[in-house]
Each structure stands twice: as structure tokens, then as C-alpha cells.
DSSP file (Angstrom, degrees, kcal/mol; ACC not computed):
  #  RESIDUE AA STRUCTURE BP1 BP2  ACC     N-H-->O    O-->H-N    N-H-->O    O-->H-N    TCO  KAPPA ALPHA  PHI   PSI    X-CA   Y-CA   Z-CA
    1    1 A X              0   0    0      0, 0.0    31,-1.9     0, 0.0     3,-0.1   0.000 360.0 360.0 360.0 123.3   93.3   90.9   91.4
    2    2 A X        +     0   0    0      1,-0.3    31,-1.7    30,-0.1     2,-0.2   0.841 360.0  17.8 -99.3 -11.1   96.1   92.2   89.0
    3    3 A X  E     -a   33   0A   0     29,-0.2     2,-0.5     2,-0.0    -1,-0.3  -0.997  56.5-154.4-151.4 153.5   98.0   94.5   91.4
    4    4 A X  E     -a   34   0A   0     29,-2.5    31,-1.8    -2,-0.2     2,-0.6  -0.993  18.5-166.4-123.3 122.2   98.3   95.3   95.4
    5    5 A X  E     +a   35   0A   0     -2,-0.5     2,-0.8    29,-0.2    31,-0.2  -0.917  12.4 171.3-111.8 117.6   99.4   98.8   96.5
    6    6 A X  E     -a   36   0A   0     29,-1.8    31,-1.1    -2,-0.6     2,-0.6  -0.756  16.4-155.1-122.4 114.2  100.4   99.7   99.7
    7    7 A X  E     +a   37   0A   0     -2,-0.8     2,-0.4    29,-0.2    31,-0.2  -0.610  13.4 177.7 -88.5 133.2  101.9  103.0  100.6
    8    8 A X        -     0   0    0     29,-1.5     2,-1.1    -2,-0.6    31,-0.4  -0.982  19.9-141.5-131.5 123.1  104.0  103.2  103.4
    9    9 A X        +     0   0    0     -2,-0.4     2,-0.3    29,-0.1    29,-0.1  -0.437  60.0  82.7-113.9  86.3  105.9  106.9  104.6
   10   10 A X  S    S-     0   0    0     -2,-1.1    29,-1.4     1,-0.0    30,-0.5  -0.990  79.8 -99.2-162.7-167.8  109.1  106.2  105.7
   11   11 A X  S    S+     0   0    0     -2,-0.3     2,-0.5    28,-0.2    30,-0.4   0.537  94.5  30.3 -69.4 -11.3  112.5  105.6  104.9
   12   12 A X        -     0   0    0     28,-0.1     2,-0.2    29,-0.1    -1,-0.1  -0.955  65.9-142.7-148.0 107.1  113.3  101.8  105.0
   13   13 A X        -     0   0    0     -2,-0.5     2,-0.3    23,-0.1     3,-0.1  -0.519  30.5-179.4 -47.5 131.5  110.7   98.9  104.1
   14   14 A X    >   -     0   0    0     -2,-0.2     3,-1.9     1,-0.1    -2,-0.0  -0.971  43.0 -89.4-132.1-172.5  111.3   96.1  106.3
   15   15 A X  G >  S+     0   0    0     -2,-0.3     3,-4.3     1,-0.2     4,-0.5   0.865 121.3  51.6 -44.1 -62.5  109.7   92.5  106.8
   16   16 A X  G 3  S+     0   0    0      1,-0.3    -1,-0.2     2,-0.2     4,-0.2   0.652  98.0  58.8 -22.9 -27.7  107.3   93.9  109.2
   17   17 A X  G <  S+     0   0    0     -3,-1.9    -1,-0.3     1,-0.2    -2,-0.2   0.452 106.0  52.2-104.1  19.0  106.1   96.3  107.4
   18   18 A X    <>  +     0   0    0     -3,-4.3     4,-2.0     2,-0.1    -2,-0.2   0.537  67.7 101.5-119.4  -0.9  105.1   93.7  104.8
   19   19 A X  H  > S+     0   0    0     -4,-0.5     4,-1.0     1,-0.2     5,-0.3   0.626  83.1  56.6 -49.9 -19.1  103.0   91.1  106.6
   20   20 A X  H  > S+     0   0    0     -4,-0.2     4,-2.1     3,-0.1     5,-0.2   0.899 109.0  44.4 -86.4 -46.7   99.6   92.8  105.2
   21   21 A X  H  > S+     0   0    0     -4,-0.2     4,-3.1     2,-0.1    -2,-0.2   0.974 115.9  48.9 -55.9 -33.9  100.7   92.5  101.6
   22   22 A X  H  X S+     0   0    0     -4,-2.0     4,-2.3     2,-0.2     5,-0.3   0.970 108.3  54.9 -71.2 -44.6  102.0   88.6  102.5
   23   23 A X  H  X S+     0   0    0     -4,-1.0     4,-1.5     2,-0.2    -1,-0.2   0.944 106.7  51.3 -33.2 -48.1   98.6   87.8  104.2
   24   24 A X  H >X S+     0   0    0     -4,-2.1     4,-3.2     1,-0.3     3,-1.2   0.992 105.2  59.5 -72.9 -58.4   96.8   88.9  100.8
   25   25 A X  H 3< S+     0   0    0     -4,-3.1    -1,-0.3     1,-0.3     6,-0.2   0.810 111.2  34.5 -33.3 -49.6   99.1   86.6   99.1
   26   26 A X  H 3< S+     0   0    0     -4,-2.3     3,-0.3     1,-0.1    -1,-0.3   0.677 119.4  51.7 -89.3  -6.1   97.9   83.5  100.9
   27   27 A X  H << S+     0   0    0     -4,-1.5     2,-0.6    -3,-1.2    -2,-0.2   0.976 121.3  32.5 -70.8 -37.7   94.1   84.8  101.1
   28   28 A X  S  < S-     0   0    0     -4,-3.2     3,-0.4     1,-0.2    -1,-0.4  -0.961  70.6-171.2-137.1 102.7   93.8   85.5   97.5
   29   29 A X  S    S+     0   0    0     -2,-0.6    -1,-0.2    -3,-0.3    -2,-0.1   0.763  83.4  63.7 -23.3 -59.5   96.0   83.1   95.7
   30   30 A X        +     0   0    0     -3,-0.1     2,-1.0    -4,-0.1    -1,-0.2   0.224  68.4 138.5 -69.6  11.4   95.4   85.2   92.5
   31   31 A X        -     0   0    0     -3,-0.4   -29,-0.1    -6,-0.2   -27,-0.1  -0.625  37.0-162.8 -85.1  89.2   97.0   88.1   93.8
   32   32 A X        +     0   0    0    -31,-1.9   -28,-0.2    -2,-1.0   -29,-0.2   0.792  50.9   1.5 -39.9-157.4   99.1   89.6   91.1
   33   33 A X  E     -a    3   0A   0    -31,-1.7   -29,-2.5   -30,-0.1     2,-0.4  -0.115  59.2-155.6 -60.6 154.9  101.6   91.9   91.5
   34   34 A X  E     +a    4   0A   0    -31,-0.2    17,-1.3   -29,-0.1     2,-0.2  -0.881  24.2 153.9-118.3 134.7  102.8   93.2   94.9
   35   35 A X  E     -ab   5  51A   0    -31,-1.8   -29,-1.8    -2,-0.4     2,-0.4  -0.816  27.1-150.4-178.7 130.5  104.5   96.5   95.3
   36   36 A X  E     -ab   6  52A   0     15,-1.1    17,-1.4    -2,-0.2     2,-0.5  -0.914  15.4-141.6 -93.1 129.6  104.9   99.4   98.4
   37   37 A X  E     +ab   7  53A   0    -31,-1.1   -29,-1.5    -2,-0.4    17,-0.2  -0.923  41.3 166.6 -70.6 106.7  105.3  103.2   97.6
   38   38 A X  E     - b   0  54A   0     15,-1.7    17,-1.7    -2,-0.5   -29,-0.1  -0.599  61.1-104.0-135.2-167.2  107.7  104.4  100.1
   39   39 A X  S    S+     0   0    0    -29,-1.4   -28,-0.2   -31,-0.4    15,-0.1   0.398  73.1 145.2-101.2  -3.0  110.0  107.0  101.2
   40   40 A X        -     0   0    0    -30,-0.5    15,-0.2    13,-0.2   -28,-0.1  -0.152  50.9-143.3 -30.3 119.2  112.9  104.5   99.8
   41   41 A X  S    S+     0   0    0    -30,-0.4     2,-0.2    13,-0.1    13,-0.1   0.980  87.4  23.5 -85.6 -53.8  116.3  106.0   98.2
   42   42 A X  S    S-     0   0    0     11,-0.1     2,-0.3    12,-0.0    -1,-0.1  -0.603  85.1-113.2-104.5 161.7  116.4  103.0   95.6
   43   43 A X        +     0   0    0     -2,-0.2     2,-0.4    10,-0.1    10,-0.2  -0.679  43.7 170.2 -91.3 161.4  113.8  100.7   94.2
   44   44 A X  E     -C   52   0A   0      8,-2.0     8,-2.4    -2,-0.3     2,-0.3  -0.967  33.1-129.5-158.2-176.8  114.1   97.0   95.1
   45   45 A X  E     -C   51   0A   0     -2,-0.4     6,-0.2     6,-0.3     5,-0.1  -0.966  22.1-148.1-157.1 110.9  112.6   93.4   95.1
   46   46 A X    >   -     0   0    0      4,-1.6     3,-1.9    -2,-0.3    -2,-0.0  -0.282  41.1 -86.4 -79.1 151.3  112.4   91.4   98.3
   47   47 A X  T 3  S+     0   0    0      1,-0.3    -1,-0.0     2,-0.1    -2,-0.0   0.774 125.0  57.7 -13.7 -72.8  112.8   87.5   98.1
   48   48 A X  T 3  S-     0   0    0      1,-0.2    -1,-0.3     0, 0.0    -2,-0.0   0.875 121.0-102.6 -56.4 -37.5  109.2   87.0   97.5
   49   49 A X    <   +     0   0    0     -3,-1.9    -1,-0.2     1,-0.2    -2,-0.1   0.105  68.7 151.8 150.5 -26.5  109.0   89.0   94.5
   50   50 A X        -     0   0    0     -5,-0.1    -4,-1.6   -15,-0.1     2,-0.3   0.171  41.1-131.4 -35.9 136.2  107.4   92.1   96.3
   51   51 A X  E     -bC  35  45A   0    -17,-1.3   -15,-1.1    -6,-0.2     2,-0.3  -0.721  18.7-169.8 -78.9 134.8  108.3   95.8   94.5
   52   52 A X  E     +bC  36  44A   0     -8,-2.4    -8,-2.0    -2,-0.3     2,-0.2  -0.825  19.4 168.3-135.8 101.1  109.5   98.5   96.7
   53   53 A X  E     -b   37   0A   0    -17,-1.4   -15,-1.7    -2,-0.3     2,-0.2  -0.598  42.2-104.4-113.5 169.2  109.7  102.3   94.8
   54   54 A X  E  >  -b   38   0A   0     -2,-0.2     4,-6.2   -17,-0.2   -15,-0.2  -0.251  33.6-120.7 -89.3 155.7  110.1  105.5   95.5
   55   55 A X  H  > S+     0   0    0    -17,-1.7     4,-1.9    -2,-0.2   -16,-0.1   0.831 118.5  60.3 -65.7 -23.8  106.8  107.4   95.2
   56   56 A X  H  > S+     0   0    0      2,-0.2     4,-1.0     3,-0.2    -1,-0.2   0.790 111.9  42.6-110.0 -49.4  108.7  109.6   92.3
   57   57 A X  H  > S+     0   0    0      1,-0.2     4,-2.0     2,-0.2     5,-0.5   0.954 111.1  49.7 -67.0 -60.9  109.1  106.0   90.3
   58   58 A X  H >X S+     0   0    0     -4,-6.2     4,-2.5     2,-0.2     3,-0.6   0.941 106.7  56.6 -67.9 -17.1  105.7  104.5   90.9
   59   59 A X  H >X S+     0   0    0     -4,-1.9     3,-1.3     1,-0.2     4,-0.5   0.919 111.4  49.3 -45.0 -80.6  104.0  108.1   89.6
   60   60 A X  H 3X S+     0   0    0     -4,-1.0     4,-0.7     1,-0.3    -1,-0.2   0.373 111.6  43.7 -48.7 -17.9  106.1  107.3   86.5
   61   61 A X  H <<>S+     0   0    0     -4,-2.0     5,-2.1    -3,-0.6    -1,-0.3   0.815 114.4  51.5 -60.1 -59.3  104.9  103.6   86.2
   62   62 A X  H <<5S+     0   0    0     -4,-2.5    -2,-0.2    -3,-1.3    -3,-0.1   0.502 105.9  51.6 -64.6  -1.3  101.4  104.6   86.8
   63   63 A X  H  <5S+     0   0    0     -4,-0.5    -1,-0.2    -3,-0.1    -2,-0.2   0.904 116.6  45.0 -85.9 -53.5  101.5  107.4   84.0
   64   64 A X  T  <5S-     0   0    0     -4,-0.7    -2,-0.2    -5,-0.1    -3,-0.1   0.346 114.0-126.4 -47.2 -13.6  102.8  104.6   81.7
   65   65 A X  T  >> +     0   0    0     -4,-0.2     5,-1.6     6,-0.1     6,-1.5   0.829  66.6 135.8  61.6  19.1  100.3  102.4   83.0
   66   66 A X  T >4< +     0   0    0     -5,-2.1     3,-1.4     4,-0.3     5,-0.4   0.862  46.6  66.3 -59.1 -50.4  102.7  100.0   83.9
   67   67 A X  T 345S+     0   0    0      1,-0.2    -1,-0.2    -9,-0.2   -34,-0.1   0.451 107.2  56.1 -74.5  -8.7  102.0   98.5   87.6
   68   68 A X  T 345S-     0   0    0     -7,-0.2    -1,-0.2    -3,-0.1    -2,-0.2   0.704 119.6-105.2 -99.4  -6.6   98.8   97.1   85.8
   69   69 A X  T <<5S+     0   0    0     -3,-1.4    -3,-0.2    -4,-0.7    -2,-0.1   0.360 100.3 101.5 106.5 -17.5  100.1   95.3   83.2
   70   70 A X      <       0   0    0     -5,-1.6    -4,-0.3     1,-0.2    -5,-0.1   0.481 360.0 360.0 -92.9   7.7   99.0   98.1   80.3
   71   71 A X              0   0    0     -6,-1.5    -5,-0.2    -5,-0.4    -1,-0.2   0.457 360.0 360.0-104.0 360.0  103.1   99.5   80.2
């Protein structure tokens, strides 16, 4: 698996709202990059390494092909 996308709409990620992406990290070991599309004013990257953009950023990564590894 090279990338996990979870979209979430509202304004502020927190831990809770990231226990399904940290489960997939310990089922599937191989579980590449991690990253939520949210309602978020700035992008960041939580302790574990998880990505949290704005929806307006990850369109522009995904045009670029980017969140897969081809950017």
C-alpha cells in the first residue's frame, strides 16, 4: 500500500480523529504514507509522521501526482 487517504470535514484534526489511520498502520505494516484532507487552515505533520492538508493543497499534490510517490 503506498498511500492512505482519509477525508475528514471539519476544522481541527485531532488524535481521535486519527485512530483509523493508526490501526492501518499496525494491521498493514507496509502502509506507506498517511495523510487526512481536512477543513484545516494550515498543513501539518503529527508525531507519527501523519500529513494533515487542506483539501485546496492535496488537489494540488494529486494534480502533481505527488501523494503517490510520482511528484
Amino acid at each position: 500500500m503506498q498511500v492512505a487517504i482519509e477525508a475528514k470535514a471539519i476544522p481541527r484534526v485531532t488524535g481521535d480523529d486519527l485512530k483509523g489511520l493508526r490501526q492501518l498502520a499496525v494491521d498493514h505494516s507496509r502502509a506507506g504514507r498517511q495523510l487526512v484532507v481536512c477543513l484545516e487552515t494550515k498543513p501539518r505533520r503529527t508525531d507519527e509522521g501523519i500529513a494533515i492538508l487542506r483539501a485546496a493543497e492535496f488537489v494540488a499534490e494529486l494534480a502533481s501526482g505527488e501523494p503517490f510517490g510520482n511528484g
